[in-house]
C-alpha positions as a LaTeX table, in Angstrom:
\begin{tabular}{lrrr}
\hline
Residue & $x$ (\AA) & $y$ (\AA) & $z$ (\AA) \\
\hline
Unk1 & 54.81 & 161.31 & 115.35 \\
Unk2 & 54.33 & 160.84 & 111.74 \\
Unk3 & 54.27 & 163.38 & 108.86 \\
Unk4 & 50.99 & 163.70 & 107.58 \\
Unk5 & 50.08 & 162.98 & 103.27 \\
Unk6 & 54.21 & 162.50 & 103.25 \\
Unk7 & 55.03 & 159.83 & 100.74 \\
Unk8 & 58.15 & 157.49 & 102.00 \\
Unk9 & 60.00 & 155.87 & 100.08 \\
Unk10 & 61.12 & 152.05 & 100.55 \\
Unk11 & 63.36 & 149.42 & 99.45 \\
Unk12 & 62.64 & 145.88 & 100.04 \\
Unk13 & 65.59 & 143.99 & 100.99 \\
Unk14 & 65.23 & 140.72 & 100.52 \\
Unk15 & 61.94 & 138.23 & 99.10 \\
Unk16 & 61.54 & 135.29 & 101.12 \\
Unk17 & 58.38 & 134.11 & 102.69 \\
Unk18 & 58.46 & 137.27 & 105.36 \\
Unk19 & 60.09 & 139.76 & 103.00 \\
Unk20 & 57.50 & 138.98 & 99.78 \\
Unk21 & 54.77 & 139.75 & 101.68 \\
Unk22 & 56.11 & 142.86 & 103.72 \\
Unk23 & 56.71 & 144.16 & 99.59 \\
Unk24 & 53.35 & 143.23 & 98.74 \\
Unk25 & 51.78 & 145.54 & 101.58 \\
Unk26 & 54.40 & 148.38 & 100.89 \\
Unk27 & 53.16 & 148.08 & 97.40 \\
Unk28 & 49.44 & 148.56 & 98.43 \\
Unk29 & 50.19 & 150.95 & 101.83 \\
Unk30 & 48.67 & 154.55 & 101.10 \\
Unk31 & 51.61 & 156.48 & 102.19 \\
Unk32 & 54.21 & 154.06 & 101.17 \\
Unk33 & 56.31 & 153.79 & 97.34 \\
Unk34 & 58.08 & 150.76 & 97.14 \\
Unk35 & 61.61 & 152.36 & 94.41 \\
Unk36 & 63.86 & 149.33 & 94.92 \\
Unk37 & 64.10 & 145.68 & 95.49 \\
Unk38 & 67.17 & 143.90 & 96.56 \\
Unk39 & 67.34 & 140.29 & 96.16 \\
Unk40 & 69.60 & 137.82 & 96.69 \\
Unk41 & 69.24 & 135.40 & 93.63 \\
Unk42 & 70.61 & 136.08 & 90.24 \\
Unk43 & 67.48 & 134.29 & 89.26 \\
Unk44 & 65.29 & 136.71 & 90.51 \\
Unk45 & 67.33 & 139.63 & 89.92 \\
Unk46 & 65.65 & 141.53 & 86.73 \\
Unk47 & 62.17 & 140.31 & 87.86 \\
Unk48 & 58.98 & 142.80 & 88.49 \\
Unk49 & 58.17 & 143.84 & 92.22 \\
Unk50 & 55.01 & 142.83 & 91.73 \\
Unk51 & 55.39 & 139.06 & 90.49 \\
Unk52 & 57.37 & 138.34 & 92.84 \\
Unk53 & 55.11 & 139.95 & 95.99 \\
Unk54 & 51.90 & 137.90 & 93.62 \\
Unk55 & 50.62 & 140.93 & 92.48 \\
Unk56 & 50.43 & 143.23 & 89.71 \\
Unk57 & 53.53 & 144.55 & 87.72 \\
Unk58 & 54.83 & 147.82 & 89.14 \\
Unk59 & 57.51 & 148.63 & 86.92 \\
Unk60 & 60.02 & 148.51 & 89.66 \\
Unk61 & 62.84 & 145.39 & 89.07 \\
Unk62 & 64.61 & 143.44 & 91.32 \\
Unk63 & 68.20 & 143.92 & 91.40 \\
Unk64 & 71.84 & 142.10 & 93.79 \\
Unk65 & 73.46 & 145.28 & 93.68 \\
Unk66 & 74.01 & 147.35 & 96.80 \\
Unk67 & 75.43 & 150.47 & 94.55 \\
Unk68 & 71.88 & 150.37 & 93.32 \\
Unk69 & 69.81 & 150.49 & 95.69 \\
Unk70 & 71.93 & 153.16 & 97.31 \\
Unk71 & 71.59 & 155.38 & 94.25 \\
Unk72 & 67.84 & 155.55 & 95.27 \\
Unk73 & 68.08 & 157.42 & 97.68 \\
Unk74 & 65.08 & 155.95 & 99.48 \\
Unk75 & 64.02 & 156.99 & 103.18 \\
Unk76 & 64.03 & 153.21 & 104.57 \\
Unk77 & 65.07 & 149.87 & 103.71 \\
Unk78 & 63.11 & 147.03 & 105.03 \\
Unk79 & 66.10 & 144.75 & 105.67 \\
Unk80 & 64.76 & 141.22 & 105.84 \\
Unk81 & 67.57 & 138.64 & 104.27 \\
Unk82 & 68.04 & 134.99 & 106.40 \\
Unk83 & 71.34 & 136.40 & 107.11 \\
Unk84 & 72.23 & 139.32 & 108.83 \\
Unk85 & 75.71 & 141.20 & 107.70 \\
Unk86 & 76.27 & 144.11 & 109.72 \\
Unk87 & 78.39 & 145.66 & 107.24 \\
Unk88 & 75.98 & 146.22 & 104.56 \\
Unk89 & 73.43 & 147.87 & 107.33 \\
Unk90 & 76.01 & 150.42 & 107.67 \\
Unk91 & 76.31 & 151.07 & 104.85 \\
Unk92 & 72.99 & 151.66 & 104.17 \\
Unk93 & 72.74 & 153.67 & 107.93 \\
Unk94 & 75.63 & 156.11 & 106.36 \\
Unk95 & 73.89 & 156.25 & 102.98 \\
Unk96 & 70.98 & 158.39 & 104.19 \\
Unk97 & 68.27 & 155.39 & 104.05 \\
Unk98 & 66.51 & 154.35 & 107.48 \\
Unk99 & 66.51 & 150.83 & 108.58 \\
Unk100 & 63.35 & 148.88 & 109.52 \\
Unk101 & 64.26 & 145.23 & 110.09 \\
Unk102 & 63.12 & 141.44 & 111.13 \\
Unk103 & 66.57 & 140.79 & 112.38 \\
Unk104 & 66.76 & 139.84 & 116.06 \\
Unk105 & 70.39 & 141.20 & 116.27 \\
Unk106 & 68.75 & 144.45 & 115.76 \\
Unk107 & 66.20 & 144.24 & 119.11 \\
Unk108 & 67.78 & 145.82 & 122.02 \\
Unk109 & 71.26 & 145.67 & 120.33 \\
Unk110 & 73.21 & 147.35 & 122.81 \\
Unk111 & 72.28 & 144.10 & 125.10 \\
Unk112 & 72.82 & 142.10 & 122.57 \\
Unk113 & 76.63 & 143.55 & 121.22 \\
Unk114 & 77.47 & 146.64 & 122.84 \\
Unk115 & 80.48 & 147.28 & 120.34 \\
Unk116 & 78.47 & 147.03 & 117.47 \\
Unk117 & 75.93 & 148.82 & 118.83 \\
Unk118 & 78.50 & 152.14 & 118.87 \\
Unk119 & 79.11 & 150.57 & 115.12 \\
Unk120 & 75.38 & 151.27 & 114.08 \\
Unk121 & 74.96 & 154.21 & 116.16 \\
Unk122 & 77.79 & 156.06 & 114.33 \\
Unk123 & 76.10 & 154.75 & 110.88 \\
Unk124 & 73.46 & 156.62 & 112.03 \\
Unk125 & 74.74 & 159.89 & 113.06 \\
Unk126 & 76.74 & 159.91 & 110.26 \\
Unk127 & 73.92 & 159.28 & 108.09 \\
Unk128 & 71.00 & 161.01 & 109.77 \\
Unk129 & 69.20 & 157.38 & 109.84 \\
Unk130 & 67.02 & 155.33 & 112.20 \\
Unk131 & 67.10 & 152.02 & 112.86 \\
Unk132 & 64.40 & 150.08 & 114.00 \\
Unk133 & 63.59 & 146.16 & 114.32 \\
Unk134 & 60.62 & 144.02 & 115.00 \\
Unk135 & 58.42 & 141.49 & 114.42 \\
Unk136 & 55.65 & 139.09 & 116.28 \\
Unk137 & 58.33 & 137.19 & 118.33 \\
Unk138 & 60.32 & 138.58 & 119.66 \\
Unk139 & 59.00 & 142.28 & 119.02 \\
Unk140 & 54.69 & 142.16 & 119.25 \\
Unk141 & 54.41 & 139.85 & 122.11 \\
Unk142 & 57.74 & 140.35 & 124.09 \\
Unk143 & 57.64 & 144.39 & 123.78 \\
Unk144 & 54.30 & 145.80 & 122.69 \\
Unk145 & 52.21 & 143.40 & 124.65 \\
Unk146 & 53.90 & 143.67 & 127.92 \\
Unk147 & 54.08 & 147.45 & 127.51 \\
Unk148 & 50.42 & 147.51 & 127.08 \\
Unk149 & 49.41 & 145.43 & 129.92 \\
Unk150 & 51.84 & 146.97 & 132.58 \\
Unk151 & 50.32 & 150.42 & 132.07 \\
Unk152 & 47.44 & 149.51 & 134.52 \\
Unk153 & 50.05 & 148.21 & 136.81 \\
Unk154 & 51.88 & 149.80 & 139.71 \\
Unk155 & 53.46 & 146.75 & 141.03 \\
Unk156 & 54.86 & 144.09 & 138.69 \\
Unk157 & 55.76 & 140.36 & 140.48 \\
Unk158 & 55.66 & 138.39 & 137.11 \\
Unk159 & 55.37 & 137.87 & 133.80 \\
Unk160 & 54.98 & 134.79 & 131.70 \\
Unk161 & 54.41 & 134.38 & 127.65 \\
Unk162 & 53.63 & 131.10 & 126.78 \\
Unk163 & 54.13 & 130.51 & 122.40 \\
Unk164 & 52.46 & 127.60 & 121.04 \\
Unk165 & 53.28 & 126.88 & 117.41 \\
Unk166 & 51.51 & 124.31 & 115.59 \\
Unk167 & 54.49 & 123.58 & 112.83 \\
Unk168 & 52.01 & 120.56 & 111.20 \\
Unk169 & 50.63 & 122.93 & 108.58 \\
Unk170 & 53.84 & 124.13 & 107.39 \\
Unk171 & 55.21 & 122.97 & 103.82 \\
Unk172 & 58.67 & 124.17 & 104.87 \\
Unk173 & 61.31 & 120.97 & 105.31 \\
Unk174 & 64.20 & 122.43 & 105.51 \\
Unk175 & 62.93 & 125.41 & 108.29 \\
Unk176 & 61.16 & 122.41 & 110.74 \\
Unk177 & 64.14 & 119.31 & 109.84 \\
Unk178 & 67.05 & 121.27 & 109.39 \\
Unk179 & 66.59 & 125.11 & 111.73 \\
Unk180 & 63.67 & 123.70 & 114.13 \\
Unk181 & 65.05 & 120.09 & 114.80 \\
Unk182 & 61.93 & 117.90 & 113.99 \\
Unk183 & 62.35 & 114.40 & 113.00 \\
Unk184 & 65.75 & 114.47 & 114.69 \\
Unk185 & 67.30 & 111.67 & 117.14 \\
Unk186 & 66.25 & 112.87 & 120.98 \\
Unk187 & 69.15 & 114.44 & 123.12 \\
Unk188 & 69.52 & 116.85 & 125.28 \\
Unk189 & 69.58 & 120.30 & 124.18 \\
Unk190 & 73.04 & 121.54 & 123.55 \\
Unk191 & 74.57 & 124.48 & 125.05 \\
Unk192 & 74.65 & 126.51 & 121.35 \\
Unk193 & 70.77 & 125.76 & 121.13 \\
Unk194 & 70.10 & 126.95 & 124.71 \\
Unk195 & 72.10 & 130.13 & 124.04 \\
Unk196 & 70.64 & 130.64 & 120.94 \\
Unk197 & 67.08 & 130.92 & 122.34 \\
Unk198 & 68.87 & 133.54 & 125.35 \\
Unk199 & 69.99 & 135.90 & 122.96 \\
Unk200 & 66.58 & 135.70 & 120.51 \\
Unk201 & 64.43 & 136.87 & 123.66 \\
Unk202 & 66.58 & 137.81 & 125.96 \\
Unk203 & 67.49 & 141.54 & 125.10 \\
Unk204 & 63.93 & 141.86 & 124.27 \\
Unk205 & 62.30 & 140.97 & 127.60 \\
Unk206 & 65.43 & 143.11 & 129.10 \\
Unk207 & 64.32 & 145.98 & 127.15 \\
Unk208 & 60.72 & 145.88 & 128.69 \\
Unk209 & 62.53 & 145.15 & 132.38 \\
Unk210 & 64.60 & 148.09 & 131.91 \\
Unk211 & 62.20 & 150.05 & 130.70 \\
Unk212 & 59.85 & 149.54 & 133.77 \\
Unk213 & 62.54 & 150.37 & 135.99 \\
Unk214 & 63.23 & 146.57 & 136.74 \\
Unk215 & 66.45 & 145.37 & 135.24 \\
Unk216 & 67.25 & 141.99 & 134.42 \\
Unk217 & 70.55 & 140.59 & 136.33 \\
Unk218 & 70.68 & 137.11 & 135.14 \\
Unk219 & 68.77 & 134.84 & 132.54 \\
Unk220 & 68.14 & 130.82 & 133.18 \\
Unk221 & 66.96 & 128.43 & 129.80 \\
Unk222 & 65.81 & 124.70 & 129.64 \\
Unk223 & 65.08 & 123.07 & 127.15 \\
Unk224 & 63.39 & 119.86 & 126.61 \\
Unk225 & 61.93 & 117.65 & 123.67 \\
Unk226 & 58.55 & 115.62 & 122.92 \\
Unk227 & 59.58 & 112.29 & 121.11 \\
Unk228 & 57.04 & 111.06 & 118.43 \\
Unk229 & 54.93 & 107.86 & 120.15 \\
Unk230 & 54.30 & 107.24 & 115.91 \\
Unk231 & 55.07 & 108.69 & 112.74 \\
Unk232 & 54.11 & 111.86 & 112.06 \\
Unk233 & 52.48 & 112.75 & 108.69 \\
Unk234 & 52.50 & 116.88 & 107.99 \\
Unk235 & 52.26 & 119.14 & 105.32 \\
Unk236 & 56.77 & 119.19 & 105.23 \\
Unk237 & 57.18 & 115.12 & 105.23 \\
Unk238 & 56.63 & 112.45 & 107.74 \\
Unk239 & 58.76 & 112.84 & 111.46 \\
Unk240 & 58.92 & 109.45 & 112.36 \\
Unk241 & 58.17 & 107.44 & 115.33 \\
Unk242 & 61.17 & 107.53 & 118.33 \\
Unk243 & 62.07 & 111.28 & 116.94 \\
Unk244 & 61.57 & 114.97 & 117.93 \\
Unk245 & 58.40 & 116.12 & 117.21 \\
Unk246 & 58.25 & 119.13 & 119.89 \\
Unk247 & 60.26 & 120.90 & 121.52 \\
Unk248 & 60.13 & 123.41 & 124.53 \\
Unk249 & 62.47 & 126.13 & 125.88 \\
Unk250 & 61.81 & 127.95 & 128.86 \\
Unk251 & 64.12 & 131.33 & 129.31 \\
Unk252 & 63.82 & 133.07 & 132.72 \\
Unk253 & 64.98 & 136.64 & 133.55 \\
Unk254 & 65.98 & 137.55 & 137.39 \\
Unk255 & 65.66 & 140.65 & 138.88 \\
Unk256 & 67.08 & 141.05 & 142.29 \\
Unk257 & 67.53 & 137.19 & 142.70 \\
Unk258 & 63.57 & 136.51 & 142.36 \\
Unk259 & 62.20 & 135.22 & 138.86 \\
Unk260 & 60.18 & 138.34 & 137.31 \\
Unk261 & 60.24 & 137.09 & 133.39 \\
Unk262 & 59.73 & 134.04 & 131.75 \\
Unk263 & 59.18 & 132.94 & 128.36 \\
Unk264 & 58.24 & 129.51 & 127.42 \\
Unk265 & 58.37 & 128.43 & 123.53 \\
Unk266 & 56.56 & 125.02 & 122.80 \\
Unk267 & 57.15 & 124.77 & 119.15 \\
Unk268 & 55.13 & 121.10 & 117.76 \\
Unk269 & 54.17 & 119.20 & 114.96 \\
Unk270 & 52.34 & 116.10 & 117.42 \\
Unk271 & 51.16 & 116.45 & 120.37 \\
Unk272 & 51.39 & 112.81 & 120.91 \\
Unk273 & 54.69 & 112.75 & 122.91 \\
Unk274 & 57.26 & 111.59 & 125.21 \\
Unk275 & 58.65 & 114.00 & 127.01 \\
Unk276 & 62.09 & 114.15 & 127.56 \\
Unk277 & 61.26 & 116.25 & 131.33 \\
Unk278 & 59.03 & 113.61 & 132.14 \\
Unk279 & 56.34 & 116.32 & 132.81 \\
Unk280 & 52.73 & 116.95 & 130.82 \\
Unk281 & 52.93 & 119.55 & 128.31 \\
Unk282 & 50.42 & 121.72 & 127.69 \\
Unk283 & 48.93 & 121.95 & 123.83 \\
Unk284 & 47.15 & 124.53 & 122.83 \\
Unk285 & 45.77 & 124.83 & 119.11 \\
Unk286 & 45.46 & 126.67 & 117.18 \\
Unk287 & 48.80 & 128.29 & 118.08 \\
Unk288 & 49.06 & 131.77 & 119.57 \\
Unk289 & 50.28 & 132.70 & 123.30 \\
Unk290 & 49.17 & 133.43 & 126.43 \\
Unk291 & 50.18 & 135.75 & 128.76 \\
Unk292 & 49.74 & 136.03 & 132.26 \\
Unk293 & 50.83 & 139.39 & 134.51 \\
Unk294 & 51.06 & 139.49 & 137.86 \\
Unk295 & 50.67 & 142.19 & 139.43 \\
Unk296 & 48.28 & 144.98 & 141.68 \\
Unk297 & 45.96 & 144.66 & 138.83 \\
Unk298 & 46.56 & 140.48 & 137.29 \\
Unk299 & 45.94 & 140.04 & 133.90 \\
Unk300 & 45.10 & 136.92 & 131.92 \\
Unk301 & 45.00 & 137.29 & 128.17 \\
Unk302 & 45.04 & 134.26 & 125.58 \\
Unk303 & 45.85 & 135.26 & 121.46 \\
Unk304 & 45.11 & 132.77 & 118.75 \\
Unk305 & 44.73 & 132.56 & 115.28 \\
Unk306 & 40.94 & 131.97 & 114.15 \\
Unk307 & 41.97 & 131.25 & 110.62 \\
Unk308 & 40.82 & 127.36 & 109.14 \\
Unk309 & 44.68 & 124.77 & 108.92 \\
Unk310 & 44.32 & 125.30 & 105.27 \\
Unk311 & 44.84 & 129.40 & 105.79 \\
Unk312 & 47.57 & 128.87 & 108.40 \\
Unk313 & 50.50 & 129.10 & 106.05 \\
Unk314 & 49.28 & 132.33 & 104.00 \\
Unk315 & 48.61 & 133.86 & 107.46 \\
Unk316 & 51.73 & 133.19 & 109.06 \\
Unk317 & 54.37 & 135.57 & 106.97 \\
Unk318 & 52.55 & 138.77 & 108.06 \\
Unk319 & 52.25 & 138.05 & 111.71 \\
Unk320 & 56.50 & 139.06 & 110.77 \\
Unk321 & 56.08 & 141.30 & 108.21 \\
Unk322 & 53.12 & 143.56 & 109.03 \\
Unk323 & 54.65 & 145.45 & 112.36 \\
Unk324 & 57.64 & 146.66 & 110.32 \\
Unk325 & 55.70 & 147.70 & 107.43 \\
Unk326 & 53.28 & 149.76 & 109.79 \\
Unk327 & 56.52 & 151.46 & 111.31 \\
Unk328 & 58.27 & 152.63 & 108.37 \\
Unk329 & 57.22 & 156.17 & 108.54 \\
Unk330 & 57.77 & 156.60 & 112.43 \\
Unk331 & 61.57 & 155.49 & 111.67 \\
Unk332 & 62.14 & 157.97 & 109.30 \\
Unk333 & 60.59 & 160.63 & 111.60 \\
Unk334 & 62.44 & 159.51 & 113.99 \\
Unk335 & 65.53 & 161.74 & 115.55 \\
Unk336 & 68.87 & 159.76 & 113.93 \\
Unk337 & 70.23 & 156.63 & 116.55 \\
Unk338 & 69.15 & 153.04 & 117.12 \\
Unk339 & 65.31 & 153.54 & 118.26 \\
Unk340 & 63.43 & 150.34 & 120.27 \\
Unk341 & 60.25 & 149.51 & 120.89 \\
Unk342 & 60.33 & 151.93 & 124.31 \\
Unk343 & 61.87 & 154.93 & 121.98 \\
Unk344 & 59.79 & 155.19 & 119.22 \\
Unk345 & 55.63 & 156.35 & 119.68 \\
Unk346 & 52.72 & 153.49 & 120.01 \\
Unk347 & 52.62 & 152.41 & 116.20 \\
Unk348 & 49.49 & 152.61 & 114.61 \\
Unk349 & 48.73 & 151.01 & 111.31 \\
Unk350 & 47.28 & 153.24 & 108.31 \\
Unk351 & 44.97 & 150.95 & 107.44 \\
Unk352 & 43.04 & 152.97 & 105.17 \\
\hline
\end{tabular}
C-alpha cells in the first residue's frame, strides 16, 4: 500500500526517448517532485528539467555527477540509462534512494544473476531501499497480464504472447539498422542473438511460472528473418530489397517436459517477405499483442494501439515509461529487498 497526500521525491536518471518522457509525467504526477536529473551528456548537463522533458522550466538542472544526486537525498531514482552499470545502482541502493528501473537485468534478477542478486540485495538492506523494474515488454504483458488472466484459472496448460511491432513509423536508424538488424544481409540467427532474447523474457515469464506454482525447467528460442521482396521506404531510411526487414523469435518455457510458455516477437518494417522458415507469418497492424490462455476457463485477448501512424512515435516512449512512473510510491513503501512484479501490490495509477 501507498502512503496517502505523501509527497516522494524522484530523480530522473537518464533523458532519452523513454527516460524524457517518464520526467515529464513525474513533473506533472500529483504526488510526485521531480529534485534531480542525471544525465549523461556534458551537453545537457546544466539544462532545465523541463526543456528537456518539452515542458515548462522547473528550476531543477540537469547534472553527470553521481555525488549530486546522492546529496538529494531523494526517495527513488528512476534509473533509465541505455546502459546498465550495476555499480552505480548500489550505490544509489546504499545511499538511502529507492530504485525504479526499465532495465531488464533488474526483472526477476535472481534468475537472471544470482550473485548479483545477493549484490543488490545487500545494497538494499544496507540502505533501507527497494528496487523495482518494469516496463511494457517484458514487465506489462509478460507479468501483469498473465497475472491478471490466470486469476480465473484453476488449471493452466498454456500460454502464448504474440508482439507485433510495426518499426515503419520509427525515425530511429541507428535502434532498427544497428540494435534491431533491419536492412542487414539474411543469416541465420546467431547464438548471442538467440540468447539475448532468453535472458530479456526469460526470467520474466519464469517469474509468473514460479509464481503460479509451475516452474520453468528449460527454455527453447528460434529465430527466423523476413527478407525484403523490394526496397523498403520508412520513416529511419530505405531497407533495401534482398535484406532483413522482419524478424521473429519464438522463446518457449518447459515445465515438466511439456511446453507451458511461449513468447513469440515479430518485430517488422514490411510485411512483404521471404521468410527464412519457409512458413506464413502472421501481420498484425497496428502493433500490439495477443494473448491466448489455456486453461479451465480459455482466454483470448488481442491489445493494439488505436492511435493514427503519424501519433505512433509520440505514443510509443510511455508504453516504457508510464508503469514505472505509476510505481514509484509503492517502491518506496515497500519493506527494503529486490521487490517483482509478484511482491509488490496491483499498481494503480494516480491519475488524478
Amino acid at each position: 500500500m501507498t502512503t496517502p497526500g505523501k509527497k516522494y521525491r524522484v530523480v530522473q536518471w537518464a533523458t532519452g526517448n523513454v527516460g524524457s518522457r517518464a520526467m515529464r509525467h513525474v513533473i506533472e504526477h500529483p504526488d510526485l517532485e521531480l529534485v534531480g536529473v542525471w544525465v549523461h551528456s556534458a551537453s545537457k548537463a546544466g539544462k532545465d528539467a523541463g526543456e528537456l522533458a518539452g515542458v515548462a522550466p522547473t528550476g531543477v538542472m540537469a547534472t553527470n555527477s553521481i555525488e549530486h544526486v546522492l546529496a538529494l537525498k531523494a526517495d527513488c531514482v528512476l534509473y533509465m540509462p541505455h546502459v546498465c552499470d550495476f555499480e552505480e545502482v548500489i550505490r544509489i541502493l546504499e545511499s538511502g534512494a529507492n530504485v525504479v528501473s526499465t532495465r531488464m537485468e533488474f526483472q526477476n534478477i535472481a534468475a537472471r544473476d544470482p550473485a548479483m542478486a545477493l549484490r543488490i540485495e545487500a545494497a538494499c538492506q544496507k540502505g533501507g531501499t527497494s528496487i523495482h523494474a518494469s516496463g511494457s515488454s517484458p514487465g506489462f504483458i509478460t507479468e501483469a497480464v498473465p497475472i491478471v488472466l490466470a486469476s480465473i484459472q484453476r488449471r493452466l496448460d498454456h500460454l502464448r504472447i504474440d508482439e507485433f511491432a510495426d518499426c515503419s513509423s520509427r525515425n530511429s536508424p541507428e535502434m532498427l539498422f544497428e540494435m534491431m538488424g533491419f536492412g542487414a544481409a539474411p543469416g541465420a540467427a546467431s547464438a548471442g542473438q538467440l540468447a539475448h532474447k532468453e535472458m530479456s523474457f526469460g526470467p520474466s515469464l519464469q517469474l509468473v511460472a514460479t509464481a503460479l506454482g509451475m516452474p520453468l525447467d528449460r527454455f527453447e528460442v528460434t529465430g527466423a528473418q523476413g527478407v525484403a521482396r523490394q526496397d523498403v521506404h520508412i520513416a529511419a531510411g530505405v531497407v533495401p530489397k534482398g535484406t532483413v526487414a522482419a524478424t521473429r523469435t519464438t522463446l518457449t518455457g518447459f515445465h515438466k517436459g511439456k511446453p507451458l510458455m511461449t513468447m513469440c516477437t515479430t518485430w517488422f518494417v514490411s510485411e512483404d517477405v521471404d521468410t527464412s522458415d519457409g512458413k506464413q507469418w502472421e501481420f498484425r497492424s497496428p502493433s500490439g499483442w495477443h494473448v491466448v490462455m489455456m486453461g479451465d476457463c480459455p482466454l483470448d485477448l488481442s491489445i493494439t494501439y488505436p492511435v493514427a501512424p503519424e501519433d505512433y512515435a509520440e505514443m510509443t516512449p510511455g508504453l516504457t515509461a508510464n508503469r514505472p512512473v505509476n510505481a514509484v510510491p509503492y517502491v518506496c513503501d515497500a519493506s527494503p529487498g529486490i521487490k517483482t512484479t509478484v511482491d509488490l501490490p496491483q499498481i494503480i495509477a494516480r491519475l488524478g
